[in-house]
N, CA and C atoms as a LAMMPS dump frame, in Angstrom:
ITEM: TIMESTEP
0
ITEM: NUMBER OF ATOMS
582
ITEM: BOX BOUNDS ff ff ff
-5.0000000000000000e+02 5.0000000000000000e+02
-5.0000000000000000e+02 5.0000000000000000e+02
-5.0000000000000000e+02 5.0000000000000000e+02
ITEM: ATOMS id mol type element x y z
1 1 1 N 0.848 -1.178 0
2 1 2 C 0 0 0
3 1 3 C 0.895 1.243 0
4 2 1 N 0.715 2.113 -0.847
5 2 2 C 1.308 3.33 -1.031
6 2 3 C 0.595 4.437 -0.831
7 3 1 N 0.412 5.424 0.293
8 3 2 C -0.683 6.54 0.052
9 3 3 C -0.174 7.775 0.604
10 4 1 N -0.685 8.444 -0.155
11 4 2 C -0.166 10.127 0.412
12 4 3 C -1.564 10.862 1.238
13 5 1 N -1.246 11.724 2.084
14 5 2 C -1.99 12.359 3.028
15 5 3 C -1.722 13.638 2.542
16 6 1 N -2.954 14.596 1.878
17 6 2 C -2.942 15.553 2.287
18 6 3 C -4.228 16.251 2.531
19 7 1 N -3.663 17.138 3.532
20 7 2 C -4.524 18.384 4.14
21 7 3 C -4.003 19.48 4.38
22 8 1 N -4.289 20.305 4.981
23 8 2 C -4.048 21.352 5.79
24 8 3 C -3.415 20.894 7.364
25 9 1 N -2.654 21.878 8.005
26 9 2 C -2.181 21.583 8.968
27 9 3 C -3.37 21.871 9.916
28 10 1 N -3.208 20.941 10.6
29 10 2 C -4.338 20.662 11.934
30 10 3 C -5.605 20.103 11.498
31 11 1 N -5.165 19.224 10.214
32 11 2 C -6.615 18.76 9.661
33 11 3 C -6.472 17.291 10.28
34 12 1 N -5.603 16.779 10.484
35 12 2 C -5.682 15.476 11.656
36 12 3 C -4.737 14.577 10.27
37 13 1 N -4.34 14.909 9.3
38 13 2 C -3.583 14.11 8.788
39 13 3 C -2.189 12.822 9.433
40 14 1 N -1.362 13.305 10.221
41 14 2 C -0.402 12.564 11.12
42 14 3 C -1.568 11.806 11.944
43 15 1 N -2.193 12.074 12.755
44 15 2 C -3.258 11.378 13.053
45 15 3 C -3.384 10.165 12.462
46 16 1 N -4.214 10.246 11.343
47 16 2 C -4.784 9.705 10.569
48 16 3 C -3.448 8.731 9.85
49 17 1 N -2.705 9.175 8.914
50 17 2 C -1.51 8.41 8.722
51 17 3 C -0.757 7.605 9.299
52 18 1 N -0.51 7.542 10.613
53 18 2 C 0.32 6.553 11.321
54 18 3 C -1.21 5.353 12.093
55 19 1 N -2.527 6.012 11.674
56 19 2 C -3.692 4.774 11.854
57 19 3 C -3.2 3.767 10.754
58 20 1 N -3.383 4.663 9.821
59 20 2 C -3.163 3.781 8.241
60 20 3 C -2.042 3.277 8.193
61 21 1 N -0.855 3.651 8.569
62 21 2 C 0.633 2.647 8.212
63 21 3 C 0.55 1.399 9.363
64 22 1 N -0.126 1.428 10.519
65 22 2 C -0.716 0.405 11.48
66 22 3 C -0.967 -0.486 10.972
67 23 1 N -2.799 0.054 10.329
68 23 2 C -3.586 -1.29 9.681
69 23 3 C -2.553 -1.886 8.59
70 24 1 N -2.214 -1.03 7.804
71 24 2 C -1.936 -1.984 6.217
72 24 3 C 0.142 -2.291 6.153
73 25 1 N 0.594 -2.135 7.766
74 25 2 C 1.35 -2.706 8.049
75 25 3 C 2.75 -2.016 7.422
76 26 1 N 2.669 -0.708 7.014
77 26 2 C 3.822 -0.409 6.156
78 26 3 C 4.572 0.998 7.267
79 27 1 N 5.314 2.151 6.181
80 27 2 C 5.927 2.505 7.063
81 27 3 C 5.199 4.315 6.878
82 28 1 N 5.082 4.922 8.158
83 28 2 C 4.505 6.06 8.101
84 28 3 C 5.939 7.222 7.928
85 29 1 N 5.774 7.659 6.747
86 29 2 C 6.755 8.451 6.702
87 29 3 C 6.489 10.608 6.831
88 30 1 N 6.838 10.905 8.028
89 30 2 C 5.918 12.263 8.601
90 30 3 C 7.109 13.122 7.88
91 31 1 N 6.869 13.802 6.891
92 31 2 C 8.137 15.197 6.311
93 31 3 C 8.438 15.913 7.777
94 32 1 N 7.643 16.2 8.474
95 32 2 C 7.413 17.102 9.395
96 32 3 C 8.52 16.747 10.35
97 33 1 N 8.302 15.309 10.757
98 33 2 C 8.654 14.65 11.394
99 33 3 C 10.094 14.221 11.266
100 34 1 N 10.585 13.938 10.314
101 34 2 C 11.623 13.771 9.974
102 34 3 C 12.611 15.081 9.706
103 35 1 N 11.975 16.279 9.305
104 35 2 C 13.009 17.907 9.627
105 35 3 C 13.384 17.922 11.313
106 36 1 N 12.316 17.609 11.719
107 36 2 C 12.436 18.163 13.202
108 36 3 C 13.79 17.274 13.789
109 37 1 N 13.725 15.961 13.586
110 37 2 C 14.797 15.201 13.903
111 37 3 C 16.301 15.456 13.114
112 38 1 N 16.519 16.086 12.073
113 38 2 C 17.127 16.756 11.543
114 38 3 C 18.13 17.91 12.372
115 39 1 N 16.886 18.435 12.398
116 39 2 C 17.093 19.633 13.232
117 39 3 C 17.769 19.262 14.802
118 40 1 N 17.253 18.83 15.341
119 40 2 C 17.502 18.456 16.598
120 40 3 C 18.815 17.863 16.487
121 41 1 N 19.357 16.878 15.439
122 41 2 C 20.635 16.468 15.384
123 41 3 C 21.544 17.287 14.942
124 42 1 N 21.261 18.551 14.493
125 42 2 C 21.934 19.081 13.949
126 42 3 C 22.926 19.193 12.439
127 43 1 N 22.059 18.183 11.907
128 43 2 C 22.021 17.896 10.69
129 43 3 C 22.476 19.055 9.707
130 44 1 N 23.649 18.943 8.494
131 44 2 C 23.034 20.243 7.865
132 44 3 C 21.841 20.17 6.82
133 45 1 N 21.061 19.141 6.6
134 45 2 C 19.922 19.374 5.987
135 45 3 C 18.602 19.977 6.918
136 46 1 N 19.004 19.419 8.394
137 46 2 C 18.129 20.066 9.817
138 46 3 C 18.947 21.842 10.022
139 47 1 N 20.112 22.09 9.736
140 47 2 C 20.162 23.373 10.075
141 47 3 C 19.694 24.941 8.754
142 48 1 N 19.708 23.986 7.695
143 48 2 C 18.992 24.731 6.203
144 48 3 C 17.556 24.727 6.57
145 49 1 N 17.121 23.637 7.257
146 49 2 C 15.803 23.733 7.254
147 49 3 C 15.064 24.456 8.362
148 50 1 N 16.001 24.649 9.467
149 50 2 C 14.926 25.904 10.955
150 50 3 C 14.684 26.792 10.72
151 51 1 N 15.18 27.756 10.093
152 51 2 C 14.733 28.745 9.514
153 51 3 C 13.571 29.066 8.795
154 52 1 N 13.489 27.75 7.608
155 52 2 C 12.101 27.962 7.267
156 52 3 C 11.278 27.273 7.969
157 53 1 N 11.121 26.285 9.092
158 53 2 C 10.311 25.673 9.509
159 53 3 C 9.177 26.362 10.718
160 54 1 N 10.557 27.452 11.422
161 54 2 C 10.491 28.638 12.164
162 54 3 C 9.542 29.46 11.457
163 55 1 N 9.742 29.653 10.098
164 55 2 C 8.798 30.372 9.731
165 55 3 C 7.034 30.776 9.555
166 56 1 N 7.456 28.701 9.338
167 56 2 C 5.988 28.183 8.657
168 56 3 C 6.231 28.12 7.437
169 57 1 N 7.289 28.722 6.724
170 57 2 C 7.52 28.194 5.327
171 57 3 C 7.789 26.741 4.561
172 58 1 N 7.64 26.916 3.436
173 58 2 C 7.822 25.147 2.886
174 58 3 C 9.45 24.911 2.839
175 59 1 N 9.858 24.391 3.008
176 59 2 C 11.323 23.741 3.15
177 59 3 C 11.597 23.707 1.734
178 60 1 N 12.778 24.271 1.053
179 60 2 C 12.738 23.864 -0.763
180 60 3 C 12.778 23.017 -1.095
181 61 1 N 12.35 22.435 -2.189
182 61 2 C 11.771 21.161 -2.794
183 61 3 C 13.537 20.167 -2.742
184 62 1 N 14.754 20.649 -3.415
185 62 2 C 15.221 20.219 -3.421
186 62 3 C 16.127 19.567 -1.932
187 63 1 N 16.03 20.093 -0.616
188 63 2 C 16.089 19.584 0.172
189 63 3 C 15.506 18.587 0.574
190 64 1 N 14.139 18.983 0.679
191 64 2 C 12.905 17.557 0.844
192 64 3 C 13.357 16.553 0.146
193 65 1 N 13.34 16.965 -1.423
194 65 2 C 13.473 15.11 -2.379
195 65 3 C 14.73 14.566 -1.706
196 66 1 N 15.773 15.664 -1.235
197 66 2 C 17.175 14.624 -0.572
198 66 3 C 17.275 13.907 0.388
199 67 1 N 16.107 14.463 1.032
200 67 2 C 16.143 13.734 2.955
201 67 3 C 15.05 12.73 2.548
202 68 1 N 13.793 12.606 1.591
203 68 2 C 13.165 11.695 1.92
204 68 3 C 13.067 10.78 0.779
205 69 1 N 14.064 10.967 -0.213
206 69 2 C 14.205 9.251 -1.39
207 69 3 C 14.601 8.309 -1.286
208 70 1 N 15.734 8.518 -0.058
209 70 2 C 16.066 7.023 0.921
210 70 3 C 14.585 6.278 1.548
211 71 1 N 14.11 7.25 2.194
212 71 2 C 13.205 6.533 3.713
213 71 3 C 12.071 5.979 1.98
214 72 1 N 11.616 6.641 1.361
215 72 2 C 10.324 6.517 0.46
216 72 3 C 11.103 5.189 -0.087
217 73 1 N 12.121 4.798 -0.687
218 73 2 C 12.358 3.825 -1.679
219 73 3 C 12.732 2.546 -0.571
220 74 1 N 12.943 2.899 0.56
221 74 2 C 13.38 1.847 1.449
222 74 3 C 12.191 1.361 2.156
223 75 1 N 10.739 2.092 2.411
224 75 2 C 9.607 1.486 2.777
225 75 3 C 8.611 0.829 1.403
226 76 1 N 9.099 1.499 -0.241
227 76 2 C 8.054 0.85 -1.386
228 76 3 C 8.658 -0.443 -0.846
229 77 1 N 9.705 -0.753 -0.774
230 77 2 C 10.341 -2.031 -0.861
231 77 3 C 10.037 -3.007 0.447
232 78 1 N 10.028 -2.367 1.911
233 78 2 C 9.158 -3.086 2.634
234 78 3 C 8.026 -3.18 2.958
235 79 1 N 7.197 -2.724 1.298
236 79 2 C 5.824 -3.138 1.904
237 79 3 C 4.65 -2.36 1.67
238 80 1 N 5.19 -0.99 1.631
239 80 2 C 4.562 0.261 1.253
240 80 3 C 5.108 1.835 2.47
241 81 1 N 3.938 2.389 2.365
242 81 2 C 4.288 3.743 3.006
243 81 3 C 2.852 4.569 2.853
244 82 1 N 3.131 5.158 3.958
245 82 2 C 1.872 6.894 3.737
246 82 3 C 2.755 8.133 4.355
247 83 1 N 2.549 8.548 2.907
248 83 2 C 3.437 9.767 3.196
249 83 3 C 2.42 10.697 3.736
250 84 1 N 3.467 11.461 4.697
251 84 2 C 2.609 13.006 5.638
252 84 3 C 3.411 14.042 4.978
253 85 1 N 2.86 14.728 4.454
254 85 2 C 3.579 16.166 4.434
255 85 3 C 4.223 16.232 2.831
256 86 1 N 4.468 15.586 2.247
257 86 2 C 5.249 15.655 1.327
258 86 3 C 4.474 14.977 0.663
259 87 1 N 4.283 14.876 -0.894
260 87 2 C 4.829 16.429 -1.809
261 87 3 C 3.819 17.627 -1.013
262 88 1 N 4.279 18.732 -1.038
263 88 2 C 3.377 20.158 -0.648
264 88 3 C 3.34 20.991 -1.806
265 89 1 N 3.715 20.813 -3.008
266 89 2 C 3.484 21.615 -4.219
267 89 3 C 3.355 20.934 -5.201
268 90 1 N 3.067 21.401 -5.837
269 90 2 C 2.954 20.72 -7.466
270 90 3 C 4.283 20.595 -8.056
271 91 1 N 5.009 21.672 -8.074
272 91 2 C 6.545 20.978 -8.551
273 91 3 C 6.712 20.155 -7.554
274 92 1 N 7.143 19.892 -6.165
275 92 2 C 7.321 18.652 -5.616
276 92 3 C 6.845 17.068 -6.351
277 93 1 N 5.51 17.533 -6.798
278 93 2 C 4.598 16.051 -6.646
279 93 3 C 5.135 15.534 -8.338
280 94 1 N 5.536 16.669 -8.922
281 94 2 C 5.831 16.461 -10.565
282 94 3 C 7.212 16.099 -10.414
283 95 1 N 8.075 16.359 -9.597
284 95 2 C 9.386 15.621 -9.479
285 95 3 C 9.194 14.084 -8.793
286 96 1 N 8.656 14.299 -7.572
287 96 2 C 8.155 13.127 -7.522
288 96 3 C 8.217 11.669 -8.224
289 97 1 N 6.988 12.348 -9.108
290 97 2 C 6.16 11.518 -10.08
291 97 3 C 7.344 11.292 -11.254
292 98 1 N 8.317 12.119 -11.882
293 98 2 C 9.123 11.555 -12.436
294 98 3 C 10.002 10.478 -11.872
295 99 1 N 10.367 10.781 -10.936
296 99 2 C 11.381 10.057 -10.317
297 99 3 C 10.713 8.28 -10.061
298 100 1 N 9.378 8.195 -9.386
299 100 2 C 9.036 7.177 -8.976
300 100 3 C 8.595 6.563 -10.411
301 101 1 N 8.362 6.888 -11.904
302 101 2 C 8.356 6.436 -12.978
303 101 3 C 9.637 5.794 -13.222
304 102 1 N 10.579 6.028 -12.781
305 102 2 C 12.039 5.611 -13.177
306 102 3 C 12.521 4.109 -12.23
307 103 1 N 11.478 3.926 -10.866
308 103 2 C 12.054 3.145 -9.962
309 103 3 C 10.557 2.117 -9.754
310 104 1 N 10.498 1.359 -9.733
311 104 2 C 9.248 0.137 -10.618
312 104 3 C 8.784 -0.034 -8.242
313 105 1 N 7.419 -0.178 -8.345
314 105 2 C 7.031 0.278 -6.98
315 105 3 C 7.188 1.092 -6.059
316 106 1 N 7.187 2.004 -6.26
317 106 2 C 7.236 2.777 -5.474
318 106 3 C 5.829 4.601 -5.849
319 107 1 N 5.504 4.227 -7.086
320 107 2 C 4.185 4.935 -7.579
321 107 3 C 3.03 5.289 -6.226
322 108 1 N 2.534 5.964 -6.363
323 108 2 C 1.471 6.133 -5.575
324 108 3 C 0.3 5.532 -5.793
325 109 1 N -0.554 5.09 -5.051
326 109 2 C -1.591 4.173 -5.167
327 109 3 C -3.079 5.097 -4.965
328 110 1 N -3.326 6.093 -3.75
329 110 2 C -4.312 7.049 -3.626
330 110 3 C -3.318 7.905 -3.069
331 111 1 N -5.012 8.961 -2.645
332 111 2 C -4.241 10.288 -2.079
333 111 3 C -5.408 10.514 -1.194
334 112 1 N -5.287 10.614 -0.212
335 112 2 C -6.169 10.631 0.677
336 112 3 C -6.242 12.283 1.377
337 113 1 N -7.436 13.155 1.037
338 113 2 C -7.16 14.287 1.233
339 113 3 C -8.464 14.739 2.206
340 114 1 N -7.831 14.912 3.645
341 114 2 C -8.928 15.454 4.959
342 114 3 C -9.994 16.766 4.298
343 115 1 N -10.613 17.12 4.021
344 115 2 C -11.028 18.577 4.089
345 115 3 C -11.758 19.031 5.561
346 116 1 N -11.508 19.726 5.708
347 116 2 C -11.766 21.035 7.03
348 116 3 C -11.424 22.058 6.827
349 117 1 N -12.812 23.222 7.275
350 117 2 C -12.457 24.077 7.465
351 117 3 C -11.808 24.664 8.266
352 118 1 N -11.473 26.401 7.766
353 118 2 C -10.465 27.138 8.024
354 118 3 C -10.48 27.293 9.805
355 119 1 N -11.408 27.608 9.81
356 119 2 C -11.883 27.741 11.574
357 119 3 C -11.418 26.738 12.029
358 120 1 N -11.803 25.207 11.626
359 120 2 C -11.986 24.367 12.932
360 120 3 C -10.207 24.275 12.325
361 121 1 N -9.362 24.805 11.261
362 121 2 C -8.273 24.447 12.148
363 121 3 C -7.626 25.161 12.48
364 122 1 N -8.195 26.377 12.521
365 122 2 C -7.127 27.522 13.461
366 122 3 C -7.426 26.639 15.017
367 123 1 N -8.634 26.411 14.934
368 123 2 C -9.134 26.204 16.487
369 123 3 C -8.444 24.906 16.936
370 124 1 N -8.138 24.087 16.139
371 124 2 C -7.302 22.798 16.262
372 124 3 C -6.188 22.946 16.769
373 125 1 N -5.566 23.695 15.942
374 125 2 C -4.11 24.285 16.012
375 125 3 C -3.408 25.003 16.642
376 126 1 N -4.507 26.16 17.566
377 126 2 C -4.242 26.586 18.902
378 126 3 C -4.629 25.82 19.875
379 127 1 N -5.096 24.701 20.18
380 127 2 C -5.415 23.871 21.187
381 127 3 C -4.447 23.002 21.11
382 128 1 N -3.926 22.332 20.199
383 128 2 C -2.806 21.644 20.002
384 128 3 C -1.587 22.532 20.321
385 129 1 N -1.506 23.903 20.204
386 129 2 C -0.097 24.706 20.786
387 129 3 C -0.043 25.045 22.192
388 130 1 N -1.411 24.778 23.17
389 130 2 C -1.678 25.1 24.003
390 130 3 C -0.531 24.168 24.642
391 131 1 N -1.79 22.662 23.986
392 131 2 C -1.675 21.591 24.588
393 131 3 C -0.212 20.719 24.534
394 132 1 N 0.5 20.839 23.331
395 132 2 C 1.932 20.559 23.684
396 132 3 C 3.255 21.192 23.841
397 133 1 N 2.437 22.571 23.584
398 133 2 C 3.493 23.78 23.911
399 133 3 C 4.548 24.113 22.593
400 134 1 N 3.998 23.597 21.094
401 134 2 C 4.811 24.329 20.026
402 134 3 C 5.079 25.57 19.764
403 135 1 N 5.991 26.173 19.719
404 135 2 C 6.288 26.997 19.665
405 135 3 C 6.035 27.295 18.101
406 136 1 N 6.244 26.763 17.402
407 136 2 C 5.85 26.851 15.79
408 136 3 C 4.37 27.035 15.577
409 137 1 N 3.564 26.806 16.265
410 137 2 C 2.03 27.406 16.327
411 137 3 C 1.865 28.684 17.182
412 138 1 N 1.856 29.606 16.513
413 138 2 C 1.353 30.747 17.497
414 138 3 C 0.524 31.175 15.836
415 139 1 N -0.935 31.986 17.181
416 139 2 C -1.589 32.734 15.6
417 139 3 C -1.098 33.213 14.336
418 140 1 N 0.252 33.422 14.34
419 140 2 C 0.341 34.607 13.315
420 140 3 C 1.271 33.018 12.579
421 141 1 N 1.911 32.648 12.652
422 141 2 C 2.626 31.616 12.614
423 141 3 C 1.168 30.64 11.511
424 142 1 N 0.22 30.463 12.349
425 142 2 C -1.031 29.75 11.632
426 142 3 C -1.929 29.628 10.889
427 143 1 N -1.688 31.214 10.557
428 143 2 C -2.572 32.076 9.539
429 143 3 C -1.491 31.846 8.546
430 144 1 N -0.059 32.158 8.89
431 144 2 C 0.862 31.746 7.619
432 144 3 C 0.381 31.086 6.623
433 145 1 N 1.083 29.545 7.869
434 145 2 C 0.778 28.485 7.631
435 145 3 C -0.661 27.969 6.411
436 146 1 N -1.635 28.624 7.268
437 146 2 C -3.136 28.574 6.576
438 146 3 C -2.864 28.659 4.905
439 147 1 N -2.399 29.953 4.798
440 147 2 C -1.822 30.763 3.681
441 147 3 C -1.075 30.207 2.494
442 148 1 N -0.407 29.487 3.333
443 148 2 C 0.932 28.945 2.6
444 148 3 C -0.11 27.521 1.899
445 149 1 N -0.246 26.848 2.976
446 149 2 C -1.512 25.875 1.965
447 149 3 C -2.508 25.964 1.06
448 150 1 N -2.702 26.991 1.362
449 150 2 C -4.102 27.382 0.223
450 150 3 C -3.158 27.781 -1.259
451 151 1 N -2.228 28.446 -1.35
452 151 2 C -1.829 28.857 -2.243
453 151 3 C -0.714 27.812 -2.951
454 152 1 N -0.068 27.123 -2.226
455 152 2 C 0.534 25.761 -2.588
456 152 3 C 0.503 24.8 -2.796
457 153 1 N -0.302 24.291 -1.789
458 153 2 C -0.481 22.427 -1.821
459 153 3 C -2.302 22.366 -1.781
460 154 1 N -3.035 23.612 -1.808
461 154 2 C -4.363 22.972 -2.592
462 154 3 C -4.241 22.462 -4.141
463 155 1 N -3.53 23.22 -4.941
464 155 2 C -3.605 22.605 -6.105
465 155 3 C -2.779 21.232 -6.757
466 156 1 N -2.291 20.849 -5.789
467 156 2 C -2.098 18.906 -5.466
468 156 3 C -3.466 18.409 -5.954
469 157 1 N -4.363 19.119 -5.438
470 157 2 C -5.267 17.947 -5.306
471 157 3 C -6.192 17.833 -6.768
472 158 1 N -5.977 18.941 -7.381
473 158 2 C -6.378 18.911 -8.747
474 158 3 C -5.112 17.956 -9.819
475 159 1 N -3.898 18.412 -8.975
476 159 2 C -3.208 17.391 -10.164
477 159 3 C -3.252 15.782 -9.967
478 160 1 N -3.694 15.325 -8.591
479 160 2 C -3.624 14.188 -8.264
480 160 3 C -4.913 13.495 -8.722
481 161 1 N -5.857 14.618 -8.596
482 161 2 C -7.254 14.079 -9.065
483 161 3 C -7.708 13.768 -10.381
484 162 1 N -6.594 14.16 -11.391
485 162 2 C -6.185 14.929 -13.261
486 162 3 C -5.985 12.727 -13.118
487 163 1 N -5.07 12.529 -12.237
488 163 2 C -4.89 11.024 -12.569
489 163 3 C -5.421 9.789 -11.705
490 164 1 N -6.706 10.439 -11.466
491 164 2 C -7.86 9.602 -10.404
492 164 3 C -7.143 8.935 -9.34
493 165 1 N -6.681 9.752 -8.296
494 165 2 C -6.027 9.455 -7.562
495 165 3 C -6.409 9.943 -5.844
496 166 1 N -7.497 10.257 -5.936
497 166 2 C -7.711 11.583 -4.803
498 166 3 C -9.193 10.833 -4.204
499 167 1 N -8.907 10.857 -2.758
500 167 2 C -10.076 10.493 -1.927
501 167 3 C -10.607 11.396 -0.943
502 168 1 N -11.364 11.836 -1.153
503 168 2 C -12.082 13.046 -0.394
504 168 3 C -12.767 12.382 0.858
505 169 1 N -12.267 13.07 1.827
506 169 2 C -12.743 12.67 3.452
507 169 3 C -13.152 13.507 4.212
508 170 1 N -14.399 13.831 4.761
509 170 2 C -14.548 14.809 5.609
510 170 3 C -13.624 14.416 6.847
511 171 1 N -12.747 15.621 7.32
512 171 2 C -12.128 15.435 8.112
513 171 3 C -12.616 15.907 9.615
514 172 1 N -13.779 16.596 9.514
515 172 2 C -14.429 17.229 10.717
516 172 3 C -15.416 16.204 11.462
517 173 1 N -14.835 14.818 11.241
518 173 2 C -15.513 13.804 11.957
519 173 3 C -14.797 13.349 13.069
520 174 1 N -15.334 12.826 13.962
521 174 2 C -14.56 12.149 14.912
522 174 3 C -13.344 10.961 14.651
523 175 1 N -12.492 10.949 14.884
524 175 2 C -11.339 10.228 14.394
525 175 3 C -11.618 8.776 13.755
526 176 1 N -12.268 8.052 14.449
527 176 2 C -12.393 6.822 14.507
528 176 3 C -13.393 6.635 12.874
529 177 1 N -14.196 7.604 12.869
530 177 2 C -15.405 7.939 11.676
531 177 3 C -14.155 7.95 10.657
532 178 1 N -13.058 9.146 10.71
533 178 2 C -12.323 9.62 9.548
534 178 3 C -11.859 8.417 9.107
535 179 1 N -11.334 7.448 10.33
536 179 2 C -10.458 6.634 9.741
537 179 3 C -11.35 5.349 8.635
538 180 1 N -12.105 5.047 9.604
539 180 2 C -13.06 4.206 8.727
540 180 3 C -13.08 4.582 7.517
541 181 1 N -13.881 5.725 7.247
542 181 2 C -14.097 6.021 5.984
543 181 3 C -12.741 6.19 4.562
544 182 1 N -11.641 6.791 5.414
545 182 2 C -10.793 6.261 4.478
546 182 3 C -10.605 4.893 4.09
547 183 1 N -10.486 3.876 4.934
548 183 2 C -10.043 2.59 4.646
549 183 3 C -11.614 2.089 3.634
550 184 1 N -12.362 2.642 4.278
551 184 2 C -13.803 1.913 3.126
552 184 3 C -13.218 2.385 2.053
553 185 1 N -12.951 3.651 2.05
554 185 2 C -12.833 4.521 0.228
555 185 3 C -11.697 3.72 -0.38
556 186 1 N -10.58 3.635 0.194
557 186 2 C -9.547 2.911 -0.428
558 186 3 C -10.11 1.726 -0.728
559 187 1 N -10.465 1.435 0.021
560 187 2 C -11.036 -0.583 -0.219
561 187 3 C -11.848 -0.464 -1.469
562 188 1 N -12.453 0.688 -1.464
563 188 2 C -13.201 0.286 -2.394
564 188 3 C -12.748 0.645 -3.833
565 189 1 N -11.95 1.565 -3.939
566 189 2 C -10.928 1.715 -5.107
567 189 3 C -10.216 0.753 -5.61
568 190 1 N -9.518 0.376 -4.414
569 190 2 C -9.143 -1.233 -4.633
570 190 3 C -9.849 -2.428 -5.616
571 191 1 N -10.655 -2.461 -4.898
572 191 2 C -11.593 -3.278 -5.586
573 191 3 C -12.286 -3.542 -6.592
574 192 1 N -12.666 -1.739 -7.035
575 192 2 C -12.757 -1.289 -8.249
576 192 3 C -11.808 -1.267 -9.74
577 193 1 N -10.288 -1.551 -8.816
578 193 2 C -9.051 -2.002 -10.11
579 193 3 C -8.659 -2.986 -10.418
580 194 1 N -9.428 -3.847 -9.506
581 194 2 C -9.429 -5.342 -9.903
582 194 3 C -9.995 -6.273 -11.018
């Protein structure tokens, strides 16, 4: 199983993604997740990247494809993956997509995309900064953020959808609801390519 997650930040995607690399047994790979550890090691792909992460900005594409074509080609191969966070643009997802044409499994299978609104995730997203104390969430920081998605990585979902690839989930359900319903939608895509 191969699937990409996207949403908006505080749409419950990481959430939701490490449910899904659980059930279908593969490896959850978080962009997010993997700068921060970067960072923290002091990495120089973690010290290029605080600055913009500090920001709320997107990390440049060509950093991202370097830190994550190991972890992506080393989980197609055990099994699958759900990517969090990555691709966040359309040039990302078009490099991507070349690249994984060149290397036989590792293609994307769906795209699993939360929708929520803008509100419930400012309101997410300050309860979550409350609640674990990020410093990378403060209002102004979230409205960025907000910003930066709408104008970047919404139009993913038109190119992903251009190659019937895109599963629409209300994400303003209770977790357990979201998750279900993805795994029905996939299942049933599945089933449908059979």
């Amino acid at each position: 199983m191969r699937l990409l997650m996207v949403a908006a930040p505080g749409a419950g995607k990481g959430t939701q993604a490490a449910r899904l690399a659980t059930f279908y047994d593969v490896a959850h790979l978080s962009s997010g997740d993997l700068f921060r550890k970067e960072v923290a090691a002091g990495s120089t792909i973690g010290r290029i990247a605080a600055a913009y992460l500090k920001r709320g900005d997107l990390v440049p594409d060509e950093l991202v494809m370097q830190m994550l074509a190991g972890p992506v080609l080393r989980a197609a191969r055990a099994g699958g993956y759900v990517l969090d966070g990555f691709p966040r643009t359309l040039r990302q997802a078009e490099e991507a997509y070349e690249w994984a044409k060149q290397v036989e499994g590792v293609e994307l299978q769906a795209v699993v995309h939360l929708v929520v609104s803008r509100d419930e995730l400012r309101e997410r997203l300050l309860a979550r900064a409350e609640a674990e104390g990020r410093a990378d969430d403060t209002l102004e920081t979230i409205e960025h953020r907000l910003d930066v998605y709408e104008s970047e990585t919404e139009p993913l979902i038109a190119y992903y959808a251009g190659r019937g690839l895109v599963v629409d989930i209300d994400g303003e359900q209770p977790v357990q609801k979201v998750f279900d319903d993805i795994v029905a939608s996939i299942e049933s895509e599945r089933a449908g390519r059979r």
